[in-house]
Kinemage of the C-alpha trace (Angstrom):
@kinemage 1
@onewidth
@group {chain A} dominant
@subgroup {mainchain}
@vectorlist {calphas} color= white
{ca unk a 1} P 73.446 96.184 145.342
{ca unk a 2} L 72.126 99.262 146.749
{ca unk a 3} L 74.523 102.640 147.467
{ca unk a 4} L 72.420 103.339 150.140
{ca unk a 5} L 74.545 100.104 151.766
{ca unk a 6} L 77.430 101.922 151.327
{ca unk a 7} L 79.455 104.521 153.421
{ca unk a 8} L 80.234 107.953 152.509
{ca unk a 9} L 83.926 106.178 153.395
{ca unk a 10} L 83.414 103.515 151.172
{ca unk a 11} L 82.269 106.268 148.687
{ca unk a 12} L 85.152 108.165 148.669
{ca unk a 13} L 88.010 104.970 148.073
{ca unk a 14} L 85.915 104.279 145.160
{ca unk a 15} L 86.504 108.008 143.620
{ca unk a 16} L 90.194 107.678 144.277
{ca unk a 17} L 90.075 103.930 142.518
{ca unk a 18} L 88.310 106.041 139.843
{ca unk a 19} L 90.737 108.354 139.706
{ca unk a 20} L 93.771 105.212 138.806
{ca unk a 21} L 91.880 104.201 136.264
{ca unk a 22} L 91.915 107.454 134.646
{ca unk a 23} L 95.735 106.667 134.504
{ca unk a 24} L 95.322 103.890 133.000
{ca unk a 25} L 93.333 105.433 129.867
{ca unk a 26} L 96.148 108.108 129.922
{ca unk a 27} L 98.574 105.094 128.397
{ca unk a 28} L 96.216 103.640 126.518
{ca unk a 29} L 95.183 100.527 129.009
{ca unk a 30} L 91.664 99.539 129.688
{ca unk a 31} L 90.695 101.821 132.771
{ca unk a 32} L 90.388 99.955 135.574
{ca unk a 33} L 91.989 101.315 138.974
{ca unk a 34} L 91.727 100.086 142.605
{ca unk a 35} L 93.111 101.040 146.280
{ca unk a 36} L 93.339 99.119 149.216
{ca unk a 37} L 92.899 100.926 152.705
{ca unk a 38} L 93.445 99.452 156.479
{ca unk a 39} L 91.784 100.873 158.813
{ca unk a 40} L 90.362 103.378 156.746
{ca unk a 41} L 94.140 104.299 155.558
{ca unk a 42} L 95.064 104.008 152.186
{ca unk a 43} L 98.525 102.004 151.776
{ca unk a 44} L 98.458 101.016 147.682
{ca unk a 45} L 97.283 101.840 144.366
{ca unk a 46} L 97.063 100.212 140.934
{ca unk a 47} L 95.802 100.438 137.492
{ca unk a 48} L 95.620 98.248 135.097
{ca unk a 49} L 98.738 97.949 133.085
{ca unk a 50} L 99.141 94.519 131.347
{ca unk a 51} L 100.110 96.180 127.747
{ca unk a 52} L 102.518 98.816 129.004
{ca unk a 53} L 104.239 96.090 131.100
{ca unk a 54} L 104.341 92.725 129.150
{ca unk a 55} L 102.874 91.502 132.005
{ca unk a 56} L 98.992 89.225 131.357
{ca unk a 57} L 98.882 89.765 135.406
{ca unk a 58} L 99.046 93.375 135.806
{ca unk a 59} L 95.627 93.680 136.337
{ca unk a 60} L 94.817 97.043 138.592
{ca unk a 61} L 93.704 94.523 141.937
{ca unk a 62} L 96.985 92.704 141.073
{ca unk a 63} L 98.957 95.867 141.225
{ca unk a 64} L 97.787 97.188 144.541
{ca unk a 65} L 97.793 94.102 145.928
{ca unk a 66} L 101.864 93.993 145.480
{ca unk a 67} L 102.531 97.457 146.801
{ca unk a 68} L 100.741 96.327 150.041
{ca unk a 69} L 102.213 93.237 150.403
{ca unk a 70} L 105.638 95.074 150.171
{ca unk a 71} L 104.529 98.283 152.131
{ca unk a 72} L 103.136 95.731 154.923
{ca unk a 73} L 106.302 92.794 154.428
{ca unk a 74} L 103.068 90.060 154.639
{ca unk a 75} L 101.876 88.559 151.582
{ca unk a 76} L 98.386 87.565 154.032
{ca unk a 77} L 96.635 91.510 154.046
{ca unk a 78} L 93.399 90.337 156.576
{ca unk a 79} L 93.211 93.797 158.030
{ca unk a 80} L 92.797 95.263 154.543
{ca unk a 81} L 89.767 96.132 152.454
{ca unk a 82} L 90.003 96.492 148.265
{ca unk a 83} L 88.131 99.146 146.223
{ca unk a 84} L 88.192 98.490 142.459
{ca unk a 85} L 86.283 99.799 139.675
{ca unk a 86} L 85.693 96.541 137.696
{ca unk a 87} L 84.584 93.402 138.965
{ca unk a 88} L 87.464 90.929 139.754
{ca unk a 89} L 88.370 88.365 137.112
{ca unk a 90} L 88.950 85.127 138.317
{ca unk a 91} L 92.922 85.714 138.598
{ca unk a 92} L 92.190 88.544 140.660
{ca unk a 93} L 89.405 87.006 142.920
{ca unk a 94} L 91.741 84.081 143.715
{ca unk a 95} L 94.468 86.307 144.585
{ca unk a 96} L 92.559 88.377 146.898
{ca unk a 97} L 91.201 85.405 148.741
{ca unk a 98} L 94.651 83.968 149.472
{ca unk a 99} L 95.998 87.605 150.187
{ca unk a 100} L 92.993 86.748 153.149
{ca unk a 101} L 91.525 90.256 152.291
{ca unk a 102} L 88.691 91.320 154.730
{ca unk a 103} L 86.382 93.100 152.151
{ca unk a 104} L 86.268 93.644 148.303
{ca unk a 105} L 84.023 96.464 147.027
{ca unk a 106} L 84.003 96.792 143.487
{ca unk a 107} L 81.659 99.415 140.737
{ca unk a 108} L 80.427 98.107 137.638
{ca unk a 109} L 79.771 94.632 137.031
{ca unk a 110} L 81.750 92.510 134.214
{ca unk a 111} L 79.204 90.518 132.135
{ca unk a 112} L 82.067 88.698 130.312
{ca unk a 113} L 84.605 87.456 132.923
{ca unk a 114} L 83.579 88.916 136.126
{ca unk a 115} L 84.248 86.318 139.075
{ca unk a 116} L 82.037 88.034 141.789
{ca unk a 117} L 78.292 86.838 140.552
{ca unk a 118} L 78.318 87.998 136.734
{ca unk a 119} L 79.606 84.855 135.459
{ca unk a 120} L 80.523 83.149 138.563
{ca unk a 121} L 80.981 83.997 141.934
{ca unk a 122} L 84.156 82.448 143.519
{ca unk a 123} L 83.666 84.080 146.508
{ca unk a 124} L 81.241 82.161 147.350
{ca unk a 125} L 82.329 78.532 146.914
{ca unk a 126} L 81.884 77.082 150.251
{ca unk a 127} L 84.988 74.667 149.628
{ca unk a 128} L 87.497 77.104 149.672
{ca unk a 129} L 89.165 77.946 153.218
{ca unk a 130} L 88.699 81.613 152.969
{ca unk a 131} L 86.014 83.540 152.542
{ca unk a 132} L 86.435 87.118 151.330
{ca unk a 133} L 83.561 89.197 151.919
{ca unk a 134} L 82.102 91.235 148.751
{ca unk a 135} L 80.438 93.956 147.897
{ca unk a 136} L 79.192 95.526 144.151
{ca unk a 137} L 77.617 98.383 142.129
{ca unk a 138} L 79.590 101.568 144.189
{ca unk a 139} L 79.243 104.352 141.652
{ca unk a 140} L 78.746 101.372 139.144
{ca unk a 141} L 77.249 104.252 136.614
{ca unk a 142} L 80.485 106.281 136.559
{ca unk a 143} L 82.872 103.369 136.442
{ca unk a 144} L 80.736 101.769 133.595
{ca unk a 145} L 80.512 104.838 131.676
{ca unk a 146} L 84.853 105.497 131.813
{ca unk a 147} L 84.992 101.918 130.362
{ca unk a 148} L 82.161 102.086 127.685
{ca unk a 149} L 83.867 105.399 127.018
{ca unk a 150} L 87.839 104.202 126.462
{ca unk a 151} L 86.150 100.864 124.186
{ca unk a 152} L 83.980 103.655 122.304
{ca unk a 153} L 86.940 105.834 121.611
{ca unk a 154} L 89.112 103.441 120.724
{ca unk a 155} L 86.874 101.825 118.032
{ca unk a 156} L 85.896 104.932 116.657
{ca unk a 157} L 90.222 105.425 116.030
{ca unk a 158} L 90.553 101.934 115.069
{ca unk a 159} L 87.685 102.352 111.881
{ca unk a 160} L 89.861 106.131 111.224
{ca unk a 161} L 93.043 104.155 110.902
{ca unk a 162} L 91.424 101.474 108.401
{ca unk a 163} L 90.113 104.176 106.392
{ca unk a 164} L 93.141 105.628 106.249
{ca unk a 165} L 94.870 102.575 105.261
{ca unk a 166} L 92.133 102.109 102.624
{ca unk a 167} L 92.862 105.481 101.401
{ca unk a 168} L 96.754 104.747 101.269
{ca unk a 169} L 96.106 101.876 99.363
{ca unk a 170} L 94.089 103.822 96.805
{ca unk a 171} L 96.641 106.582 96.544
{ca unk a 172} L 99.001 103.726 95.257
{ca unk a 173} L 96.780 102.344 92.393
{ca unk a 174} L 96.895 103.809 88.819
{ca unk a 175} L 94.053 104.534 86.671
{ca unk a 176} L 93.128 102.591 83.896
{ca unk a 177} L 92.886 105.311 81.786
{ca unk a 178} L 96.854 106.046 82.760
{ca unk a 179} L 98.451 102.555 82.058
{ca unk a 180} L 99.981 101.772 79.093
{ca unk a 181} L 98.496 100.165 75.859
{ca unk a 182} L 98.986 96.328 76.250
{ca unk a 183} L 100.965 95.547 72.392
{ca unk a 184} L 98.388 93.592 70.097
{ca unk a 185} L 100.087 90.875 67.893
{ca unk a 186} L 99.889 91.286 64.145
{ca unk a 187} L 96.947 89.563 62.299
{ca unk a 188} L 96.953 88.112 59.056
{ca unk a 189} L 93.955 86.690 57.003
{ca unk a 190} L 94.697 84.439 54.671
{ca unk a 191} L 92.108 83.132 51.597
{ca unk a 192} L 91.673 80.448 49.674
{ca unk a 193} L 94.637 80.641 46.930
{ca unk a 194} L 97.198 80.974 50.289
{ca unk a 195} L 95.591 78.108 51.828
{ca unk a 196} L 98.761 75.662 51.339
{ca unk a 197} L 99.559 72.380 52.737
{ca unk a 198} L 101.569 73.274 55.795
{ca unk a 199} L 103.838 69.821 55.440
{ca unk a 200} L 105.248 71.664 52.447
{ca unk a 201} L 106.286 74.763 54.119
{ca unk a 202} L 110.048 75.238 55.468
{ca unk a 203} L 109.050 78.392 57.421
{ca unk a 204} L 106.431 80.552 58.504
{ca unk a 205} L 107.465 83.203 56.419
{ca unk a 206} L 106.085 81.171 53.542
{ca unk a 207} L 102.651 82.516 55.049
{ca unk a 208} L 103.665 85.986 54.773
{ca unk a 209} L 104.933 86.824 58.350
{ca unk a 210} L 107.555 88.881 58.805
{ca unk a 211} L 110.940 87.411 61.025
């Protein structure tokens, strides 16, 4: 969708959804942030916070959306619009719809498990009793490029830790050279005039080996 559909409004809830997500890379979560705003107003934040929390629902849209359902005491938000920097999930697109939200905007799209046209597009399913209107691809460059940025780090420290595992593990090994000599059993070649029935013999010192 084109920016030039957007509002300079719309613009700047985006940079301050940008700017949660940036907390979430500060603790080490994938950085996704969102705001929600009523009549222009901003009343809740989030970021995404799942890890830090023990909590698979603490997406950043899942976040905000309880801090204005408390700020407000109304768990239906119609009067409110949601700027995140991901496209909702399908968790999160649900949620919004029964929170009766009047407008989601989000940034960059999600070609794995976004729920707003990438994969599928629950917003649109004419059976459902609530339509949420939707908008995508505000300052979709900059919120792409914090995420590609966060997975690129963090593979780049995950390959550095296995090499220094690797290089742990070697530390711990020995030479060759350095172990010590395996002992070699004594060897004893008999010929033909000690070549004896062995029926006859009451011990193997007979043959010449030593107790």
């Amino acid at each position: 969708m084109s920016e030039s559909l957007f509002t300079p409004a719309d613009e700047r809830a985006m940079r301050l959804a940008l700017d949660q997500a940036l907390n979430a890379a500060l603790i080490g979560e994938v950085p996704v942030g969102a705001v929600i705003l009523r009549d222009g107003q901003l009343i809740a934040t989030g970021y995404n916070r799942p890890i830090t929390t023990h909590d698979p629902s603490a997406h950043a849209e899942m976040v905000a959306l309880r801090h204005a359902a408390e700020l407000l005491e109304n768990y239906r938000l119609p009067d409110c619009e949601l700027f995140v920097t991901l496209e909702p999930c399908a968790m999160c697109a649900m949620a919004l719809m029964h929170a009766r939200l009047k407008r989601v905007v989000f940034g960059a799209w999600d070609p794995k498990t976004g729920s707003a046209g990438s994969v599928i597009d629950l917003f649109a399913q004419p059976q459902l009793n609530h339509h949420t209107a939707v908008q995508g691809g505000l300052l979709a460059e900059p919120c792409g490029d914090l995420l590609r940025e966060f997975f690129a780090r963090r593979r780049a420290e995950q390959k550095a830790q296995r090499q220094r595992e690797r290089e742990a593990l070697a530390g711990l090994q020995v030479p060759a050279a350095e172990l010590p000599a395996i002992p070699a059993g004594e060897a004893l070649e008999l010929d033909a005039a000690q070549l004896v029935d062995l029926n006859d013999l009451t011990s193997f010192s007979d043959l010449g080996f030593k107790p």
